[in-house]
N, C-alpha and C positions, 0 to 999 in steps of 0.2 A: 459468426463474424468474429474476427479477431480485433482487440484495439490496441495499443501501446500506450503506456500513459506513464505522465515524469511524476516526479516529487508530489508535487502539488495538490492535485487532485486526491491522489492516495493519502495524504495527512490531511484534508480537507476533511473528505470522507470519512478517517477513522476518528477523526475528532467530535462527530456529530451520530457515531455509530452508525454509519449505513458502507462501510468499507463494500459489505458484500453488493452492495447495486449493480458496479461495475460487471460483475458476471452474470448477474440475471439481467440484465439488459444486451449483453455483448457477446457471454457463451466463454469466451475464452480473452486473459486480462494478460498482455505482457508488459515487461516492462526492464527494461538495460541493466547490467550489474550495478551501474553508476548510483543509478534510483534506489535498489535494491542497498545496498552502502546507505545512502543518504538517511532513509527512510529507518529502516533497521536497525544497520550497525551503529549509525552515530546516534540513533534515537532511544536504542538503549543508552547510550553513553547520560545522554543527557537525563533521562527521566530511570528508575530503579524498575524492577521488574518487566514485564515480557508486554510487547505489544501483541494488542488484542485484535483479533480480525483478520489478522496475514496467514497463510498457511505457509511456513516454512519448512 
C-alpha cells in the first residue's frame, strides 16, 4: 500500500522518534516537493545539523 502524507504527521513522528512507522505499516511513504521543502529544507534552516529519520 502506498500512503501520501503532508508536513504534519512526518514532524509529529520525527519528534517522538517513530518517523520509521509510516513504512512498516504502509510499505511505501510518499509525500509532494511542497512537504519535502517544508519538512527538510526549512527545517534545517530552523534547527543546526541534519534530521534524523528521513532518507534523503
Amino acid at each position: 500500500m502506498i500512503v501520501v502524507v503532508n508536513s504534519g504527521p512526518l514532524m509529529a513522528l520525527a519528534k517522538i522518534g517513530l518517523l520509521d512507522l509510516l513504512p512498516r505499516l504502509y510499505g511505501q511513504v510518499s509525500f509532494p516537493t511542497a512537504v519535502f521543502v517544508e519538512v527538510v529544507v526549512r527545517g534545517r534552516e530552523r534547527v543546526s545539523g541534519t534530521v534524523s529519520g528521513l532518507d534523503i
